[in-house]
N, C-alpha and C positions, 0 to 999 in steps of 0.2 A: 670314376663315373659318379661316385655317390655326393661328392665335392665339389662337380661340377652344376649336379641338379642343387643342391643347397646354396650354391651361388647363384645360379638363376632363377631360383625360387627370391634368393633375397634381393636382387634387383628388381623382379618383380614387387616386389613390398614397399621398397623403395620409390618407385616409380607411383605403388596404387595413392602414396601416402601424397607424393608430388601433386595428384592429379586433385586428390581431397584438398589441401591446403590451394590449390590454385580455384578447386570449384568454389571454397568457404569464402575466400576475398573478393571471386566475383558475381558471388548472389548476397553480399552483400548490403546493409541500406545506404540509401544516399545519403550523404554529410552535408548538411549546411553548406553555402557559402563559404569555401576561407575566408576567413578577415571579417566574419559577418560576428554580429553580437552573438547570436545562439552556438556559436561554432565555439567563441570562448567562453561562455559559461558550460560550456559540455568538458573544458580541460579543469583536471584535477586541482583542488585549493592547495593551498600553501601547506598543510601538515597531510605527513605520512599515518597511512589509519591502521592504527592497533586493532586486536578482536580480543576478546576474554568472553570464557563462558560461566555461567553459574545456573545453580537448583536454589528456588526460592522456592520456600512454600509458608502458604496462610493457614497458620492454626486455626483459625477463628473461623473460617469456613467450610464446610463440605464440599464433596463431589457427588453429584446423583447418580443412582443408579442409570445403566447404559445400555438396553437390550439386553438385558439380561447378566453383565457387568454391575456387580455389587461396587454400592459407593463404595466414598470414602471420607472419612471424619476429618481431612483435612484437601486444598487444592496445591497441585503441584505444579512451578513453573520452569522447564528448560530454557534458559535465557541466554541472550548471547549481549554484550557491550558491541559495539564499534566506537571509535572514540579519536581522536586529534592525539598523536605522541607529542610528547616534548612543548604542550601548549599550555600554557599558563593562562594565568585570570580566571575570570566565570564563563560558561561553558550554558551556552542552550543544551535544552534535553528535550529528544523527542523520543515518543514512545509510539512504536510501528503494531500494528495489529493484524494479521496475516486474515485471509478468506478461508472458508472453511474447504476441507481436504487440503490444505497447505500448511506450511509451516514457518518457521520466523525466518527462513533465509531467503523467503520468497522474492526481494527485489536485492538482491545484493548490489546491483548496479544505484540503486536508490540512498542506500544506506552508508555505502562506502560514500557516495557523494558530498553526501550533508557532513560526515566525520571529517572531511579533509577540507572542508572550509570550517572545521571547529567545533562541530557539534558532536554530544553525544547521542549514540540513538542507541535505543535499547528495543528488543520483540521478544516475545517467550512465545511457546508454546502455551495453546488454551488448551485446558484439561480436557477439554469432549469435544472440540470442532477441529482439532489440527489433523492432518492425515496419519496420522500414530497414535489417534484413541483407541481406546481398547475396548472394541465392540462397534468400532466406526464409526466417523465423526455426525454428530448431529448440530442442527442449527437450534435447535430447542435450548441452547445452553448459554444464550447470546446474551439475555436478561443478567445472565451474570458478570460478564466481562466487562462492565464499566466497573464493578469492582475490583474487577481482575488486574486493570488500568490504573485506579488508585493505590492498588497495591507493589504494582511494580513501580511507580513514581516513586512512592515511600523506598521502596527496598533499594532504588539505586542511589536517590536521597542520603542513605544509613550508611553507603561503603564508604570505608576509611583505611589509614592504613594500608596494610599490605593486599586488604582485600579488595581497593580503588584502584584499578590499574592507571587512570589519567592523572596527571595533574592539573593542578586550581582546581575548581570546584563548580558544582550545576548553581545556575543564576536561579532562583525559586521562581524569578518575576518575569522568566520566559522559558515555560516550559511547554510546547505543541503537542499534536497526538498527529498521526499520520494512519489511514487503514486502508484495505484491498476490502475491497465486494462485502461479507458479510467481516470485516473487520473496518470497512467502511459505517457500517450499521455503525457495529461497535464505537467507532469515535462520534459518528452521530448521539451515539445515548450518552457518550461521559463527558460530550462537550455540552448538552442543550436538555437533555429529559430532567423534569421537576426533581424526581425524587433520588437519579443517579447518578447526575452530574458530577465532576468534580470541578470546584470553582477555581483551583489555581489554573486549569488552562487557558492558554493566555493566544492558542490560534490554530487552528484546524484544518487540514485534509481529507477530503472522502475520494477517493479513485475507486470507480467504477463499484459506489456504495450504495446500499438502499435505504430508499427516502420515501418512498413511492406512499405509506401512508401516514405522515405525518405532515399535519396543516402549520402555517402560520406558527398558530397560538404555539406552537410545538421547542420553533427555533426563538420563542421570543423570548425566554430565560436569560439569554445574554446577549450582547453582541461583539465577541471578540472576533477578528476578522476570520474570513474562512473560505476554504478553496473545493471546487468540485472538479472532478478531472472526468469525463465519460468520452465512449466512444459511440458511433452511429452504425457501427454493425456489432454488437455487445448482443448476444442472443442472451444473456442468461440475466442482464439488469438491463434491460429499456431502456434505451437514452429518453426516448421520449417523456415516457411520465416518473422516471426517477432524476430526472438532471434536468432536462429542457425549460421547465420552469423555478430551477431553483433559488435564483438569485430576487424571485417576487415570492419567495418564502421565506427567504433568509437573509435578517439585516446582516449591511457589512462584507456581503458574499461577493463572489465573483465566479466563473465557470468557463473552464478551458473546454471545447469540444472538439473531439479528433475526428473528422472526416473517415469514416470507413476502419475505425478503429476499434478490434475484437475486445472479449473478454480479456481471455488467457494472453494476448499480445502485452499485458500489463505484467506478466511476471517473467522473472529471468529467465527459468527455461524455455520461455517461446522464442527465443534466439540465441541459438540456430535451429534448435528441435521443432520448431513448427516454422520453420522459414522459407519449406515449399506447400504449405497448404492454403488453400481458398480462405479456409476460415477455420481457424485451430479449436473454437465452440462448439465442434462438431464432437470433439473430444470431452472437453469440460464439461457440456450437457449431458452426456452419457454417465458420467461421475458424479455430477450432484442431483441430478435426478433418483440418480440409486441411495440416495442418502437424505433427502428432504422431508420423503412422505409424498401423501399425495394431495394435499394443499400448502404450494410454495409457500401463501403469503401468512400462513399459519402463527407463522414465527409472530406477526405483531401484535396479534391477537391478545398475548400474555405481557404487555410491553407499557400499558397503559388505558386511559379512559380517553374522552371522544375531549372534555375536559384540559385534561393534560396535552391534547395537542395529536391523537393518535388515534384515526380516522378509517374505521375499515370499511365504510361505507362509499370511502374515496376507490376512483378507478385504477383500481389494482391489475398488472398484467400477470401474466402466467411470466413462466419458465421456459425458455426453449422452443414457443410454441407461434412464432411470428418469424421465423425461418432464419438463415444465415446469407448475408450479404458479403458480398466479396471484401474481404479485410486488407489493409496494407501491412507491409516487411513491420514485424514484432520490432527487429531494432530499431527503427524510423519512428515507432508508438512509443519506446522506451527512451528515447533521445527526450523526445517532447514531454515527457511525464518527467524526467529526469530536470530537465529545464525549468518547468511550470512549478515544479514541488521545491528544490533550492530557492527558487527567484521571490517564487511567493515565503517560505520562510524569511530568508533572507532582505524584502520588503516589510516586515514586520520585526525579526530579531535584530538586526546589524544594527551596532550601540552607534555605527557611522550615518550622520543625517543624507551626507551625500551618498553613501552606498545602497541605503535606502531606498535612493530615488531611480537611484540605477538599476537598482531590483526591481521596482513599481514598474519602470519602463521596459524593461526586457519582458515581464510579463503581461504588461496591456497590449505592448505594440510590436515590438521586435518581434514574440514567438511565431507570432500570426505573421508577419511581415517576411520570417526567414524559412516558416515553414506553408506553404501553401493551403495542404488540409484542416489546419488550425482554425478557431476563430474564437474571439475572449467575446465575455458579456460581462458586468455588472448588472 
């Protein structure tokens, strides 16, 4: 008897797990077009992607105290490589910068991407904004992470040896930054702010990043080319006054906008983990609200003069506080961010003038062309 309940118990399991894997393939997002251009820049590049992890850390700088968390007289970084096996020559380097309560694996569908068309991409953990600070991540520590940025360039720069898991080597003369929400800020300040910058970069992504007070004068430091990626139901960065008019702030810009596309639909775990909700923000607000303070826009305050390009007299939204709009399938957001973020690197790095072009056009025209809710601007 007891042999036969443990075998009907296990065809039951059997069965629940059929019914899961039959539900997971058919809530699904919708694929591209076969044979459409967006459907083949979504398949994996020509090299297999290695991972290696490392602790770097900056003697030269401190950690601040944390709620009550005693600094520390030095900044610590959990970092992870993705990287091209078996690829020789020089090698682009991008450096990913996570939003706060996240951490560096945040887009793994992103980063594996860029590594298997050749790139190396590096993200660490930031000492106080990732979700494993100790005393809870805060945005107050944002000012620091354009250093944080040139110090990981540097450090991945230094491997050699056995300590280099790729082979050939980073091109110095095409190195990107890539960031999520307030790690979106963060490449904003170490691509463009006077005093933070780091001038080897050489070409910029902000997904779903705040800009909201910084003018003109702000991006006018350089004009390497540069990409904005937001979504029009994002309760926690305003598409409106952080993205909508970016490209009449920022020379050399451009700006992918997602039709009905969330916050958190921008990181990996919203697919499948948030791939039956209205709007997965409903989530993410409740988390970074708990962690802000209670003036969101606080953070810019300490970031610069009105001089320097940073503007708090500019109309600043709230947080979560202009409601949640019905969002589309996370995967469907991550295709298009996936697409938008290679194509545009990829139009700026590839040493090939024609693959170039092929870039340039999959991201002016094609994305919008093969995805409906899309639409590009210059």
């Amino acid at each position: 008897m007891f042999v036969k309940i443990l075998k009907g118990l296990g065809g039951l399991v059997v069965l629940l797990m059929l019914v899961a894997i039959v539900g997971y393939v058919a809530t699904g997002p919708m694929q591209p077009a076969a044979g459409s251009s967006s459907a083949e820049w979504l398949e994996s590049g020509a090299y297999s992607v290695g991972q290696a992890d490392y602790i770097f850390v900056d003697a030269s700088r401190p950690t601040d105290e944390n709620r009550g968390v005693p600094g520390k007289p030095d900044r610590t970084f959990p970092t992870t490589l993705w990287y091209p096996e078996n690829a020789e020559g020089l090698h682009p380097l991008i450096i990913h910068s996570h939003g706060i309560l996240s951490n560096r694996a945040e887009m793994p569908y992103l980063v594996e991407a860029l590594a298997s068309h050749g790139y190396v991409v590096a993200a660490a953990n930031y000492p106080l904004s990732s979700g494993a600070t100790e005393g809870g991540a805060t945005p107050n520590d944002v000012g620091n992470q354009p250093a944080d940025v040139s110090f990981l360039i540097d450090s991945v720069l230094a491997l050699t040896g056995e300590d280099k898991p790729f082979v050939g080597s980073i091109d110095r003369d095409r190195i990107g930054l890539s960031g999520y929400s307030l790690g979106g800020l963060t490449t904003n300040l170490a691509t463009y702010h006077a005093r933070l910058r780091d001038p080897r970069v050489s070409a910029a992504v902000s997904i779903a990043g705040l800009s909201v007070a910084f003018t003109p004068a702000f991006f006018a430091t350089t004009e390497v080319p540069y990409l904005a990626i937001s979504g029009t139901a994002d309760a926690l960065i305003e598409h409106q006054r952080n993205a909508s008019d970016i490209t009449s702030r920022v020379r050399n810009s451009s700006l992918v906008t997602i039709s009905g596309g969330s916050h958190l639909g921008f990181a990996g775990l919203a697919d499948p983990l948030f791939r039956f909700m209205n709007n997965p923000d409903t989530i993410g607000c409740s988390g970074v609200l708990a962690v802000i303070g209670d003036d969101p826009d606080a953070v810019f305050g300490a970031l610069g003069t009105v001089e320097e390009g940073v503007d708090m007299s500019r109309d600043l939204p709230g947080i979560c506080d202009y409601g949640f709009a019905e969002a589309i399938h996370p995967g469907r957001q991550q295709m298009i961010t996936q697409i938008a973020v290679l194509s545009f690197f990829e139009s700026v790095f590839n040493q090939d003038r024609t693959q170039r072009g092929k870039a340039l056009q999959q991201l002016t025209q094609a994305l919008a062309a093969d995805f409906p809710e899309v639409s590009f601007a210059l």
